[in-house]
N, CA, C and O atoms as a Tinker XYZ file with bonds, in Angstrom:
   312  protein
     1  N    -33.611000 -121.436000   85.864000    73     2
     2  CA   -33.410000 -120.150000   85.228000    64     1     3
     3  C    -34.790000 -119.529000   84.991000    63     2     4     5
     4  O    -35.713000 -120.181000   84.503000    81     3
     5  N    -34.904000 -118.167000   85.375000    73     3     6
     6  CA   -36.204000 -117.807000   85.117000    64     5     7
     7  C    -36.085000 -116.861000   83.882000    63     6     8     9
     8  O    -35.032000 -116.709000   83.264000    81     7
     9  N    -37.568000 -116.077000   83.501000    73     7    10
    10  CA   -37.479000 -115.571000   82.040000    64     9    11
    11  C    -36.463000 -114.198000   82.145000    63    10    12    13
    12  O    -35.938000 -113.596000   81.209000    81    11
    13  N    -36.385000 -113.967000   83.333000    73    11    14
    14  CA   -35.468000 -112.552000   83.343000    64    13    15
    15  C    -34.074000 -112.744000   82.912000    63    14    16    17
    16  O    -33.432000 -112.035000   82.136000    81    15
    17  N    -33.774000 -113.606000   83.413000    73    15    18
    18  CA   -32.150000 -114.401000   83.272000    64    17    19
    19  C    -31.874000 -115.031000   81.827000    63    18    20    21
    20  O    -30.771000 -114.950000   81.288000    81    19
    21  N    -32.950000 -115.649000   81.265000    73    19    22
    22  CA   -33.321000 -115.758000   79.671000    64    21    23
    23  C    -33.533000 -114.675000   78.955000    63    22    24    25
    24  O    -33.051000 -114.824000   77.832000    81    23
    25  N    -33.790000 -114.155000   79.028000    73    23    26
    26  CA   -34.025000 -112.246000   78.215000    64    25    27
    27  C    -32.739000 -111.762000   78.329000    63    26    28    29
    28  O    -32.103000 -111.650000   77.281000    81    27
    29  N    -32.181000 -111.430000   79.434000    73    27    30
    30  CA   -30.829000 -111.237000   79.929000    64    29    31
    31  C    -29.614000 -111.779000   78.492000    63    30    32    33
    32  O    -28.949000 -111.087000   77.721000    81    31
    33  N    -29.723000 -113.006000   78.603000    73    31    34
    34  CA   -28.869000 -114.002000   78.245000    64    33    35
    35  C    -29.260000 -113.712000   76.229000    63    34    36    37
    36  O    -28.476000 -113.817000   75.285000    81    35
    37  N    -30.351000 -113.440000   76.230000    73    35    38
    38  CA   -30.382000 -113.455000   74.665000    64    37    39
    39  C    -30.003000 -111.897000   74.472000    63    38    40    41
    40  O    -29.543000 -111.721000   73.344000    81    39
    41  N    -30.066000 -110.592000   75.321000    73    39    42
    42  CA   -29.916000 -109.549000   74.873000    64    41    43
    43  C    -28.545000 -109.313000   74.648000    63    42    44    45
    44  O    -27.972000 -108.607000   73.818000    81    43
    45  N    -28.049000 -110.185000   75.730000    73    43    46
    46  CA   -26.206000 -110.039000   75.855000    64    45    47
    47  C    -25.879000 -111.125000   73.924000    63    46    48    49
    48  O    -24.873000 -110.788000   73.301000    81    47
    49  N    -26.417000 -111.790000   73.557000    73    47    50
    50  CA   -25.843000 -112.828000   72.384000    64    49    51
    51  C    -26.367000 -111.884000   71.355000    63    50    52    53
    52  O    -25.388000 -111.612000   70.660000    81    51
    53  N    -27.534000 -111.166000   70.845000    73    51    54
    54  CA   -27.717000 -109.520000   70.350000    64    53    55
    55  C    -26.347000 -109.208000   70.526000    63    54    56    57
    56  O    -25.622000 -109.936000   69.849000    81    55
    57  N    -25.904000 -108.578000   71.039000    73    55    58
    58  CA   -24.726000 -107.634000   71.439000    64    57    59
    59  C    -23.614000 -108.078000   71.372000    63    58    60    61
    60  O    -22.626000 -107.377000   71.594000    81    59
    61  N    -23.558000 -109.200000   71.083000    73    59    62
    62  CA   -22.361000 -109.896000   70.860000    64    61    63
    63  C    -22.157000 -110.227000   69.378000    63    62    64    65
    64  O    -21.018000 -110.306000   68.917000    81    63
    65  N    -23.114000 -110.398000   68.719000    73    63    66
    66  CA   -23.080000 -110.437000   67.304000    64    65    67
    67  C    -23.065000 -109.377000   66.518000    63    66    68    69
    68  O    -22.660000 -109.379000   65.355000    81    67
    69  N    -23.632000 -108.162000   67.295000    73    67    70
    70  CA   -23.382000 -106.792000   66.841000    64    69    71
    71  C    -21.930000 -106.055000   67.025000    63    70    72    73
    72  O    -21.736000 -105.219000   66.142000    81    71
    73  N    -21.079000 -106.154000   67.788000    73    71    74
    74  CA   -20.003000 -105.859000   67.948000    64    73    75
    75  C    -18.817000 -105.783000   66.835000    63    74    76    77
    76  O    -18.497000 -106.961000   66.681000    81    75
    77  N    -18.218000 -105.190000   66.203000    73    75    78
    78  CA   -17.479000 -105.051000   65.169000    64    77    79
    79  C    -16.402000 -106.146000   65.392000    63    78    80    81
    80  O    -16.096000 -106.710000   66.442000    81    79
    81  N    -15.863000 -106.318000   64.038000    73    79    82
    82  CA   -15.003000 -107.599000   64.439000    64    81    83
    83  C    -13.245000 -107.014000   64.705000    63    82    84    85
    84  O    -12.742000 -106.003000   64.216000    81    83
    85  N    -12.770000 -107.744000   65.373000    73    83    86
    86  CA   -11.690000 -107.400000   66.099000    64    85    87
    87  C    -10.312000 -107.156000   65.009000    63    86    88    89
    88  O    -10.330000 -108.107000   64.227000    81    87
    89  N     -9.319000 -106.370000   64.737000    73    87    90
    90  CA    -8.420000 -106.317000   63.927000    64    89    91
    91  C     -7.886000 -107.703000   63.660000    63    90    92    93
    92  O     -7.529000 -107.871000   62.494000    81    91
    93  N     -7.790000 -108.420000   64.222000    73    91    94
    94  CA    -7.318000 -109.262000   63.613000    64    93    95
    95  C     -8.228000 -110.646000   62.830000    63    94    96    97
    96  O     -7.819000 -111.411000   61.956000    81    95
    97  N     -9.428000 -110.614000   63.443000    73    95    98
    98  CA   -10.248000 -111.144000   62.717000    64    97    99
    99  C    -11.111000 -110.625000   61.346000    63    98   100   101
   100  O    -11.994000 -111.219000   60.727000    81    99
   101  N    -10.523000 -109.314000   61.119000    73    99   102
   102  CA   -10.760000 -107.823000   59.838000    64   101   103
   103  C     -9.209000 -109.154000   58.642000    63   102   104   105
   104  O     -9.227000 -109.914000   57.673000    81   103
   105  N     -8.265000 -108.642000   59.588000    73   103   106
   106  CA    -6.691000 -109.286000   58.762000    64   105   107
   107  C     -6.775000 -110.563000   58.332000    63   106   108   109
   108  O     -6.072000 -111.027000   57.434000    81   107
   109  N     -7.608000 -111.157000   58.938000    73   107   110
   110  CA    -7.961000 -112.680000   58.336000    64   109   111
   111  C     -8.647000 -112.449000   57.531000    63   110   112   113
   112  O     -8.274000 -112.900000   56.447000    81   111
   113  N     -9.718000 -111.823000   57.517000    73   111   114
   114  CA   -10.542000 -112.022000   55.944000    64   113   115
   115  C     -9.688000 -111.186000   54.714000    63   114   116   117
   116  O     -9.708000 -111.634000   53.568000    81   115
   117  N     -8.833000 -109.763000   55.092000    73   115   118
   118  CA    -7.836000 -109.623000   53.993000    64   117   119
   119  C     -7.388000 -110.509000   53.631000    63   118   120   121
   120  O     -7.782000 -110.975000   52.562000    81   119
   121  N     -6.364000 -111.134000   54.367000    73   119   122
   122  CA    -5.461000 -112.389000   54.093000    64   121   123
   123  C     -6.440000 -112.777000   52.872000    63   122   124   125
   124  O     -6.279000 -112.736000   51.652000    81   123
   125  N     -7.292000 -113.088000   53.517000    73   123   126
   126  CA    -8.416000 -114.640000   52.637000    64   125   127
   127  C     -8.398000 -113.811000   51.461000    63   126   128   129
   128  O     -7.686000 -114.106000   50.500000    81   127
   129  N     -9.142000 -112.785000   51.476000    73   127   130
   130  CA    -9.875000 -112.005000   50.397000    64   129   131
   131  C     -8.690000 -111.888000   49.449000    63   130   132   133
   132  O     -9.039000 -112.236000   48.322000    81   131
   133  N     -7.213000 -111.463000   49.515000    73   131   134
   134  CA    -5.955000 -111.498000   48.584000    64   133   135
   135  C     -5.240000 -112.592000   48.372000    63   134   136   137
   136  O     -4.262000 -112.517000   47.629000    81   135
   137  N     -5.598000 -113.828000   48.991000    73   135   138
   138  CA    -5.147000 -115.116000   48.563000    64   137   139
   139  C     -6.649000 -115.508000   47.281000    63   138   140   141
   140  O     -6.582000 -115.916000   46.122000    81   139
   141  N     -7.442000 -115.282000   47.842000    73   139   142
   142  CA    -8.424000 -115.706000   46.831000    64   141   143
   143  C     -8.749000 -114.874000   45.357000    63   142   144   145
   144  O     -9.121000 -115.421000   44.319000    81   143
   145  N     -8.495000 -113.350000   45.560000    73   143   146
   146  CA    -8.117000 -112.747000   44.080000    64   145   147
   147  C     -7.311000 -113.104000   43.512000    63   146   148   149
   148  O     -7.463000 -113.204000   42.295000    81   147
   149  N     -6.071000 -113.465000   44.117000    73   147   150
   150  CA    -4.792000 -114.187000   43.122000    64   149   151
   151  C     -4.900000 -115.502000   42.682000    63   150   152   153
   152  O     -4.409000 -116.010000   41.674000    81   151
   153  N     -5.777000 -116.128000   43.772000    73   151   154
   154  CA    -6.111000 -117.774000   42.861000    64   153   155
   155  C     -6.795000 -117.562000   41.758000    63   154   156   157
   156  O     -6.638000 -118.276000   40.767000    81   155
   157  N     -7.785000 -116.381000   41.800000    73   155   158
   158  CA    -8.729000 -116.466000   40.640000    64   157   159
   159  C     -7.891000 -115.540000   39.176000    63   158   160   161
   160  O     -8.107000 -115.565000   37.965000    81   159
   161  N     -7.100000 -114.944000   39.857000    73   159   162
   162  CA    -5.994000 -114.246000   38.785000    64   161   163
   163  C     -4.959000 -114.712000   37.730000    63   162   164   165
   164  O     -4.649000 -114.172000   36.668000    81   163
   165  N     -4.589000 -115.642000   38.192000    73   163   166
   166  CA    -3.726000 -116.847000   38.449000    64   165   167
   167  C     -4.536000 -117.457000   37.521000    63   166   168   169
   168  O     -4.118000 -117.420000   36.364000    81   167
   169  N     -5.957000 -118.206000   37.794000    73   167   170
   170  CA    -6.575000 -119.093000   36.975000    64   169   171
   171  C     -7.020000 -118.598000   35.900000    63   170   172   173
   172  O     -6.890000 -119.228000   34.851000    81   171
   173  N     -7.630000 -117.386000   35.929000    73   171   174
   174  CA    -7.614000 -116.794000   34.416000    64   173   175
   175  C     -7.083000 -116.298000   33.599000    63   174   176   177
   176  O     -7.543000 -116.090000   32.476000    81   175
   177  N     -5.321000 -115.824000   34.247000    73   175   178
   178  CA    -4.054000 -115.765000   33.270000    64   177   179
   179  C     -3.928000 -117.491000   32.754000    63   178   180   181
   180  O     -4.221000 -117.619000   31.565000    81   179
   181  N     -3.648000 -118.446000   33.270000    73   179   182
   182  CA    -3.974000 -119.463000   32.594000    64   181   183
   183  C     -4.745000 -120.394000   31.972000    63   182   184   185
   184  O     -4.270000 -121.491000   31.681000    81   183
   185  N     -6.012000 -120.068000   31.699000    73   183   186
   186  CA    -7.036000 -120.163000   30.739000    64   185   187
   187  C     -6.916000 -119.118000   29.716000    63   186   188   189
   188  O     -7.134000 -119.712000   28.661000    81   187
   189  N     -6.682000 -117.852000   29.450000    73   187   190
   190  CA    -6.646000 -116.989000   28.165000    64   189   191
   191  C     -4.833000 -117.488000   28.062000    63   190   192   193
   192  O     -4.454000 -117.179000   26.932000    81   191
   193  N     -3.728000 -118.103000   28.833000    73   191   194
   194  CA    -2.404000 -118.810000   28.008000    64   193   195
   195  C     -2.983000 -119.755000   27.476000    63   194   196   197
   196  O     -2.881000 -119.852000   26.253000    81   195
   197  N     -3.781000 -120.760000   28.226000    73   195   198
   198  CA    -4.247000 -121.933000   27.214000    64   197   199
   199  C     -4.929000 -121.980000   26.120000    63   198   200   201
   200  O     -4.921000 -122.877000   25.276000    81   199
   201  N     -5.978000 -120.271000   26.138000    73   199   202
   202  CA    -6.132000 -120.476000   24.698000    64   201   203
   203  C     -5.741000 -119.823000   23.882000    63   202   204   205
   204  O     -5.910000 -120.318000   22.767000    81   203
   205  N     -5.191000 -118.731000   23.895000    73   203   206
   206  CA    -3.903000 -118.482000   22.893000    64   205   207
   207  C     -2.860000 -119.713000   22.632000    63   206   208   209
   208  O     -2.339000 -120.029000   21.563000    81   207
   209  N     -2.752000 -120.134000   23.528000    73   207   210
   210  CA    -2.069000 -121.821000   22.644000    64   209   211
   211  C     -2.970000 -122.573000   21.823000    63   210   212   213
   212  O     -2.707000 -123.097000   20.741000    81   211
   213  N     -3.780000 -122.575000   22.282000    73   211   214
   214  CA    -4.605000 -123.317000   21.181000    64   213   215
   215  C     -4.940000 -122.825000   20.007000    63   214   216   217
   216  O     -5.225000 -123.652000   19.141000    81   215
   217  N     -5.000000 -121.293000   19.638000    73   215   218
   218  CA    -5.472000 -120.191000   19.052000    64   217   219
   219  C     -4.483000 -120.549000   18.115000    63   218   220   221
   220  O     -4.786000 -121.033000   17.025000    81   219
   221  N     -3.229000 -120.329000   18.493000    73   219   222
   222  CA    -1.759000 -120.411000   17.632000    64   221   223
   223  C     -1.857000 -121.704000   16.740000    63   222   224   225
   224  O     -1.833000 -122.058000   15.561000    81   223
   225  N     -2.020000 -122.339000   18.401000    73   223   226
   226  CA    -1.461000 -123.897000   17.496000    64   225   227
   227  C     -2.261000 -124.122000   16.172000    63   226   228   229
   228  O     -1.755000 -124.064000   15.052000    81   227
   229  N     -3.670000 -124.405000   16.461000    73   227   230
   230  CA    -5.104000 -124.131000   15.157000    64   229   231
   231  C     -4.190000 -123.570000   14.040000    63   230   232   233
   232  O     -3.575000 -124.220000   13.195000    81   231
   233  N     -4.223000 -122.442000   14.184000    73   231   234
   234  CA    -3.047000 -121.206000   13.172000    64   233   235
   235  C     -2.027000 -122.096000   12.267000    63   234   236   237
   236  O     -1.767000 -122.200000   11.068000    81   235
   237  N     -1.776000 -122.433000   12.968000    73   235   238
   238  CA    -0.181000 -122.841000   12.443000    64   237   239
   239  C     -0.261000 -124.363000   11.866000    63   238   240   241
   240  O      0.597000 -124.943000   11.200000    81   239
   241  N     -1.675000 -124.911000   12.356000    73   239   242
   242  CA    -1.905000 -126.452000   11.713000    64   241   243
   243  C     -2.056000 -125.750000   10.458000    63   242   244   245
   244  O     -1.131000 -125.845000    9.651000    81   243
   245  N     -3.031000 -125.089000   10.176000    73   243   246
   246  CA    -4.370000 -124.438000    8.709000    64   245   247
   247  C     -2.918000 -123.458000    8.047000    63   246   248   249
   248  O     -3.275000 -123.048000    6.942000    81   247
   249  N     -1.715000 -123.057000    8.299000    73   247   250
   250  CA    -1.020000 -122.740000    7.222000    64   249   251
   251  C      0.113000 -123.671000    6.877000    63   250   252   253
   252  O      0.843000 -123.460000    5.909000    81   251
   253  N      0.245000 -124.657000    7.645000    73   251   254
   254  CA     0.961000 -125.929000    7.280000    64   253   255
   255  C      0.091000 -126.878000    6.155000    63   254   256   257
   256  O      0.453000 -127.542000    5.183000    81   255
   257  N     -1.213000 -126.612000    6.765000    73   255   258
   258  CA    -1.766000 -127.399000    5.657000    64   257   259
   259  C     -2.127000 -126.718000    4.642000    63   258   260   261
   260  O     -2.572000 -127.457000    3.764000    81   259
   261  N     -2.133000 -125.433000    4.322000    73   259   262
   262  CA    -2.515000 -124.628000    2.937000    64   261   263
   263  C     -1.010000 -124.733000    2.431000    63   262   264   265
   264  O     -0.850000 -124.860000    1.217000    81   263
   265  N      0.189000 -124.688000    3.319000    73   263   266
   266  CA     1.755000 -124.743000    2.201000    64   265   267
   267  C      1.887000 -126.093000    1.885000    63   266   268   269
   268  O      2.723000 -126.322000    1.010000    81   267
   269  N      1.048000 -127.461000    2.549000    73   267   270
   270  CA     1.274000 -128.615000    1.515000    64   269   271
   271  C      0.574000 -128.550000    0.500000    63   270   272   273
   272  O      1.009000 -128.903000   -0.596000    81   271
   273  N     -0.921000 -127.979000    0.722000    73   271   274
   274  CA    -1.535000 -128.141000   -0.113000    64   273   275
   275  C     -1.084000 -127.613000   -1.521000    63   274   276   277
   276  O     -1.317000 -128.150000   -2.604000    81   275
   277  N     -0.278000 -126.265000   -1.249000    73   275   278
   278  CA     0.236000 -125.172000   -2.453000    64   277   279
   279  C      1.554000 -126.062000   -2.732000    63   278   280   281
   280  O      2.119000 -125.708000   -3.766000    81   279
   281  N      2.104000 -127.005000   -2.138000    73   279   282
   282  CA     3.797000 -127.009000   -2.477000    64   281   283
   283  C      2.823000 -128.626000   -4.036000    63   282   284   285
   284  O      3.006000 -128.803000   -5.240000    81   283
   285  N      2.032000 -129.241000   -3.124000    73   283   286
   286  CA     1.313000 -130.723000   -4.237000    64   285   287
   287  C      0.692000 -130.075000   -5.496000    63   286   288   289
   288  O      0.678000 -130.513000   -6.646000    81   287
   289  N      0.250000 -129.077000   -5.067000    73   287   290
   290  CA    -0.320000 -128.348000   -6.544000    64   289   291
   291  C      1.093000 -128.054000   -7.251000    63   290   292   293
   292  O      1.355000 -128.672000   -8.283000    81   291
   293  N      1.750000 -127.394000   -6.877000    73   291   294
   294  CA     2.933000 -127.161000   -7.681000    64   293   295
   295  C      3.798000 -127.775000   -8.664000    63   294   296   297
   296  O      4.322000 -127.461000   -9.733000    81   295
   297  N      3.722000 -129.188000   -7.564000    73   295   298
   298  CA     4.869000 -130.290000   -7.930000    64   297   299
   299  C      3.729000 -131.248000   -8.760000    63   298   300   301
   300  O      4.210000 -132.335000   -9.081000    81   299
   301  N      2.346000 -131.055000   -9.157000    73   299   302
   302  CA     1.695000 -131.806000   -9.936000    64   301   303
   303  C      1.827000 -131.068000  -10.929000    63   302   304   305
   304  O      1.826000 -131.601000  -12.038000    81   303
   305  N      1.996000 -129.473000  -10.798000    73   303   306
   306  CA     2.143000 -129.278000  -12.542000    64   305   307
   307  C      2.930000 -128.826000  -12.911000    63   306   308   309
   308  O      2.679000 -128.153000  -13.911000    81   307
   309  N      4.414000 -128.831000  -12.435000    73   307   310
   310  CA     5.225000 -128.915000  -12.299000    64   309   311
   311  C      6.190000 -130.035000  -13.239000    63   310   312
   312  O      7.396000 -130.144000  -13.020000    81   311
């Protein structure tokens, strides 16, 4: 192979990487690109459910434990 046929050969791989990508290789990266917003959608609707559960639950320990605390005061002087 001489350098003409090498020049040749790299101007054509230029031009081949420049070329816009074909509709359906465009529809594959949609695809990708809307499977991957909904995974990440998906994962952060269930991290702010998990912590509003936790948020609650916390909640609901700290007034269970302020109505024992108020029902023992009661029933001590009571």
């Amino acid at each position: 192979m001489n350098a003409y046929e090498i020049e040749q050969i790299e101007k054509q791989a230029r031009v081949d990487t420049n070329l816009p990508l074909s509709y359906v290789a465009w529809s594959d990266i949609e695809r990708h690109a809307r499977a991957e917003r909904a995974r990440m959608i998906s994962k952060a609707i269930a991290t702010l459910f998990a912590t509003v559960s936790a948020k609650l639950s916390g909640m609901s320990r700290q007034v269970r434990s302020t109505a024992e605390d108020c029902t023992d005061a009661r029933l001590r002087h009571g």
